[in-house]
C-alpha positions in Angstrom: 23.9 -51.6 51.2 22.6 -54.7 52.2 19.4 -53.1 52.7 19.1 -52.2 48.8 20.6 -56.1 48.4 17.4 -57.5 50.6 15.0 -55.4 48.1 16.5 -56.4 45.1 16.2 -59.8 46.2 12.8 -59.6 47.4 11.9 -57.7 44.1 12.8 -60.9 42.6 15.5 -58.3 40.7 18.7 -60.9 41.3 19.9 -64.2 40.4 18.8 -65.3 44.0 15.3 -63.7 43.7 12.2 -64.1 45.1 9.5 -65.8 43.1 5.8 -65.9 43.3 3.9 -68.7 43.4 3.8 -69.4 39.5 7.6 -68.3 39.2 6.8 -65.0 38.2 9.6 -62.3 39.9 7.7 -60.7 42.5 8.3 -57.3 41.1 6.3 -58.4 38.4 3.1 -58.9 40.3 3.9 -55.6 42.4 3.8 -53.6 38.8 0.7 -55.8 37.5 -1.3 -54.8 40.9 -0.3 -51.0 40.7 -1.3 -51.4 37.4 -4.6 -52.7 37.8 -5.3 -50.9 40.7 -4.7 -47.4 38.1 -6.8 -48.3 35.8 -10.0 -49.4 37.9 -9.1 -46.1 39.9 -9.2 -44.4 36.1 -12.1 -45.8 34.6 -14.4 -45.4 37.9 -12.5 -41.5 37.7 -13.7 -41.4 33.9 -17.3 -42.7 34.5 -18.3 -40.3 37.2 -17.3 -37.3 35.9 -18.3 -38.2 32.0 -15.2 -36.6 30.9 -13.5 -38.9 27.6 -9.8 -40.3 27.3 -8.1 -39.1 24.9 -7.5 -42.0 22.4 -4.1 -42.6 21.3 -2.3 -44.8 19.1 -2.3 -47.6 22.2 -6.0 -48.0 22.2 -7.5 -50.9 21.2 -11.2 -50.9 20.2 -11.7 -53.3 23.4 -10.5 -54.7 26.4 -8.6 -57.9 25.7 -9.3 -61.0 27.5 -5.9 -61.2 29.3 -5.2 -59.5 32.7 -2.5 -56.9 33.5 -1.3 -59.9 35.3 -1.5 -62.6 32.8 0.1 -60.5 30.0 3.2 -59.6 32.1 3.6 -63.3 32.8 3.3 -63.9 29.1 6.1 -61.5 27.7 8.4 -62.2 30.6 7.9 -66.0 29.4 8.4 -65.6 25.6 10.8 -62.0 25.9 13.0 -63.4 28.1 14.5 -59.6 28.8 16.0 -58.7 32.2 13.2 -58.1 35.3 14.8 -54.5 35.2 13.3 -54.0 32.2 9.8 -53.9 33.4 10.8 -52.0 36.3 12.0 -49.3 33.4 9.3 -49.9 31.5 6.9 -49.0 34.3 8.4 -46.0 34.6 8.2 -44.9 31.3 4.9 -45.8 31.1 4.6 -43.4 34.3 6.5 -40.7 32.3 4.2 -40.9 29.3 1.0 -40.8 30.6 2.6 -37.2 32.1 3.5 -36.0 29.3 0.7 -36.4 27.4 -2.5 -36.4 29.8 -3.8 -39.8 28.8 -5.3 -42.0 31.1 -4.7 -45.7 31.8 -7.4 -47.4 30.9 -7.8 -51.1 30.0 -8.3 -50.1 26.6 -4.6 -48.9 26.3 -2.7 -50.6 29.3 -1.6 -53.5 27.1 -0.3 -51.7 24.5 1.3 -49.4 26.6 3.0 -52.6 28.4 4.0 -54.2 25.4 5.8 -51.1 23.9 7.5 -49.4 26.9 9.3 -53.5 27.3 10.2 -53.3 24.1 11.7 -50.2 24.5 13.6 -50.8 27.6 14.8 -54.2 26.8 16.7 -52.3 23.6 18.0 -49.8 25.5 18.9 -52.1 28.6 19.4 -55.7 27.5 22.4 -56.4 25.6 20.4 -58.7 23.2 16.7 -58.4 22.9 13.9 -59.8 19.8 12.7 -57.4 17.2 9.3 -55.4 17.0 7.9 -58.3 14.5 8.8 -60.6 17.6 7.2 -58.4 20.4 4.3 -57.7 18.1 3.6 -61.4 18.3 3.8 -61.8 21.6 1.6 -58.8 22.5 -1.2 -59.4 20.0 -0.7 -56.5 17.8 0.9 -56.2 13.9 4.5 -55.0 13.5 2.9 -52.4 12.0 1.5 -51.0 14.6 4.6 -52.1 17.0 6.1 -49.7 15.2 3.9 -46.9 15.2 3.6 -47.4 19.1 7.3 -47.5 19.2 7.6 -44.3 17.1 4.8 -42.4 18.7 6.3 -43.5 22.5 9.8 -42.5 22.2 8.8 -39.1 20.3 6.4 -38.4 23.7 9.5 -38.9 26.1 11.6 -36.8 24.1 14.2 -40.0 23.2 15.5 -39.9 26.8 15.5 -43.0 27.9 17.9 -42.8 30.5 16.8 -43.9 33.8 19.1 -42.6 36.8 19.9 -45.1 39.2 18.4 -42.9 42.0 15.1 -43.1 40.1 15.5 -47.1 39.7 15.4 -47.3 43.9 12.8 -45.1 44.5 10.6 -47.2 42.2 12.0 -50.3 43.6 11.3 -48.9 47.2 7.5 -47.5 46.0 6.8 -51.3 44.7 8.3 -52.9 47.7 5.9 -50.4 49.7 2.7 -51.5 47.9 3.9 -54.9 49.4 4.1 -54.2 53.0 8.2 -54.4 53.0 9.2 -51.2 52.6 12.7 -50.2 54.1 13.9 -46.7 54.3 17.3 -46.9 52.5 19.1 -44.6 50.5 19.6 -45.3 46.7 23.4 -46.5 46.4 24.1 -48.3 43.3 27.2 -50.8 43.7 24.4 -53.4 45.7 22.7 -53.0 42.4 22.2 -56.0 40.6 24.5 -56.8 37.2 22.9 -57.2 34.2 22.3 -60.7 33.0 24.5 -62.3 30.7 23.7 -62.2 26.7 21.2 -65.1 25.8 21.8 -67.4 23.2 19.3 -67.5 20.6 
């Protein structure tokens, strides 16, 4: 139990979290690196062999100018939804790209960020922005938010649930990547609370 506590917290998942330099949650940085580190893998993967992504929905016609990293940091900053969230949203991300084959690429990663948050801040956060809001913040129309939206939930089925099992063994994979990985056992009362509803 106090294991789980001492991840959360060095996730940067509690009130008394851990913060990088720039005051971004750890887990934050943890997803960006995976993140990065899948989508060089991908495109190197995708270069060799010749073979062509499938192009989607979340493909943009280039790579934008901000980093994995960078646009994180921006929609934690102007989303203000719970640091869960982009633990969720990294796994439906995960989910997606199993279900439908699709590569992560940096042609799609950002779109793919900016919807799965959006989608796990509604169904987590008690209060969250619309998808003209999170359009702005990711650079993209609310009309194609919505698509995105659309076409995302129809490719996991709706389910949205995430079992708290599932929650710790991402939390323990993303610890891992960082050198601090405990073996504990998922147990959900050391859990962190939600956070309290904004004011807007």
């Amino acid at each position: 139990m106090a294991a789980e506590s001492e991840t959360f917290m060095a996730l940067g998942l509690s009130d008394e979290s851990s913060r990088g330099g720039s005051g971004t949650p750890r887990v934050l940085v943890l997803i960006a690196s995976v993140l990065e580190k899948s989508l060089q893998k991908n495109e190197k993967l995708l270069t060799t062999s010749r073979r062509k992504d499938a192009i989607t929905i979340f493909h943009g016609s280039r790579s934008p100018t901000l980093s994995i990293r960078q646009y994180i940091e921006r929609v934690f900053k102007y989303s203000r939804c719970s640091t869960s969230c982009f633990v969720v949203a990294y796994i439906y991300i995960n989910k997606f790209l199993q279900q439908t084959g699709a590569s992560l690429t940096s042609l799609n990663a950002h779109r793919l960020l900016i919807t799965s948050i959006m989608v796990a801040a509604k169904f987590l956060d008690d209060e969250c922005y619309d998808n003209a809001y999170y359009a702005r913040i990711g650079g993209v129309s609310t009309a194609e938010m919505n698509g995105m939206e659309m076409k995302f939930l129809f490719n996991l089925d709706f389910r949205l649930h995430v079992t708290a099992e599932v929650f710790m063994n991402c939390c323990l994979k993303l610890q891992n990547e960082s050198g601090e990985y405990q073996n504990v056992q998922a147990n959900p009362s050391s859990w962190p609370r939600r956070r309290p509803a904004r004011q807007r």
